[in-house]
C-alpha positions as CSV (number, residue, x, y, z in Angstrom):
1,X,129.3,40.5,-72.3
2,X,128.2,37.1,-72.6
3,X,123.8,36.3,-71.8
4,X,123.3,32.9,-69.3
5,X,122.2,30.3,-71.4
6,X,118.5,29.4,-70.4
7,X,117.7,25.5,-69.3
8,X,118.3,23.1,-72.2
9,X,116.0,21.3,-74.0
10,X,116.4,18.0,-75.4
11,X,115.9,17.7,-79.0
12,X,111.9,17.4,-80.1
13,X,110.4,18.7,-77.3
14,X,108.9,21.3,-78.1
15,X,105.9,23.0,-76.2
16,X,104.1,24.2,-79.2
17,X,103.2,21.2,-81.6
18,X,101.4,21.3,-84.8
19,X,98.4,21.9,-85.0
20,X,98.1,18.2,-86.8
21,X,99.4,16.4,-83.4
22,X,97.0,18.5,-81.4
23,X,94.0,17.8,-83.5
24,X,94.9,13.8,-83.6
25,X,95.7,14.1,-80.0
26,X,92.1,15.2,-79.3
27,X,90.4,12.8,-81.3
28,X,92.4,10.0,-79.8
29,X,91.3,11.7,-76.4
30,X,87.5,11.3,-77.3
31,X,87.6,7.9,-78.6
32,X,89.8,6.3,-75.9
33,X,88.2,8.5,-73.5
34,X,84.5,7.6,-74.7
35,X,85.4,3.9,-75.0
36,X,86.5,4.1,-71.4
37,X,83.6,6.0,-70.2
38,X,81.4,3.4,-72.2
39,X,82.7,0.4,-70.5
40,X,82.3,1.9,-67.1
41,X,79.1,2.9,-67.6
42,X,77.2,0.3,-69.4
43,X,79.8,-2.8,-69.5
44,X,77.5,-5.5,-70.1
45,X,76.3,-3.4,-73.5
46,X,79.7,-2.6,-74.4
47,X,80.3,-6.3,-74.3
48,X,77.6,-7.0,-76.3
49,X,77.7,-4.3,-79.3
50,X,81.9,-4.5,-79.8
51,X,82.8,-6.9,-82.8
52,X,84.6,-9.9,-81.8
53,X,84.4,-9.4,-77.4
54,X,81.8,-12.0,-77.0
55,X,84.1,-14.4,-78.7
56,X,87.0,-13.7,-75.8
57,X,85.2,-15.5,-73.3
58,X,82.1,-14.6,-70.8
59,X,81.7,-11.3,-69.4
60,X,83.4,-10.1,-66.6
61,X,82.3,-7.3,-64.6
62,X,85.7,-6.3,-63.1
63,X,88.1,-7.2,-65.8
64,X,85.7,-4.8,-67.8
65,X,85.9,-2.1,-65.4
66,X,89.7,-2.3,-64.9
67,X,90.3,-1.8,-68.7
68,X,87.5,1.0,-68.8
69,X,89.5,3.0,-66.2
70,X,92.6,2.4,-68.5
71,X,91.1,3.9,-71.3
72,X,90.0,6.8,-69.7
73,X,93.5,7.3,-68.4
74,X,94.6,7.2,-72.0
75,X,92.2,9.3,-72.8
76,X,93.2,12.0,-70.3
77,X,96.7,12.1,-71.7
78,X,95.7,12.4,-74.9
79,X,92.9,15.4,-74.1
80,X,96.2,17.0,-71.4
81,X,98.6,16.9,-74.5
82,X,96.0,18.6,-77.2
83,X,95.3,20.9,-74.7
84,X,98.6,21.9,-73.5
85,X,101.6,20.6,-75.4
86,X,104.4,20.2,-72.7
87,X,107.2,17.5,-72.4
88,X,105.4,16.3,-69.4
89,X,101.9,16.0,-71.2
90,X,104.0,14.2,-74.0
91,X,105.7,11.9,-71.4
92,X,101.8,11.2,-70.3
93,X,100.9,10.4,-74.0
94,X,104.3,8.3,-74.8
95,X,103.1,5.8,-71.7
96,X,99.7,5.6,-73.1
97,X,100.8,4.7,-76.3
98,X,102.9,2.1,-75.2
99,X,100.3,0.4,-73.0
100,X,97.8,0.8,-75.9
101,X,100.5,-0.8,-78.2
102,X,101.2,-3.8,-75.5
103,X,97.5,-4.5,-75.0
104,X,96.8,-5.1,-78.5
């Protein structure tokens, strides 16, 4: 007697990543998630103590808050992938990645 095959998986999406990916995951999730947190909470100084901002033009309250909220999005993904590995929390991290890589 034949078993039922259980759902397929595509290739490389594995739930349980190394412990490498996890570890860079949450370090990427406190830096992006601390420079977001940063520029929420004290934008003007964040303005100020960043290399190389002041020379982008004069500070701007609400362009600084919109990016801040985008880093701490990143941030989430990247703290929701190192603490459960799932194609859905890689999906999360994939889209922040991109962004991160567009906005540079």
């Amino acid at each position: 007697m034949s078993q039922a095959a259980g759902p397929a998986r595509p290739v490389g999406m594995n739930p349980q990543q190394s412990p490498l990916q996890r570890a860079l995951a949450a370090v990427l999730a406190l830096t992006m998630g601390g420079n977001g947190l940063a520029m929420l909470a004290a934008g003007r100084w964040w303005y100020g103590v960043v290399p190389g901002v002041t020379e982008t033009g004069p500070f701007n309250p609400h362009f600084v808050k919109d990016i801040g909220a985008a880093y701490l999005v990143v941030g989430a993904a990247f703290a929701w992938f190192a603490a459960r590995p799932s194609p859905t929390a890689r999906g999360a991290v994939m889209s922040a990645a991109v962004w991160k890589w567009k906005s540079v």
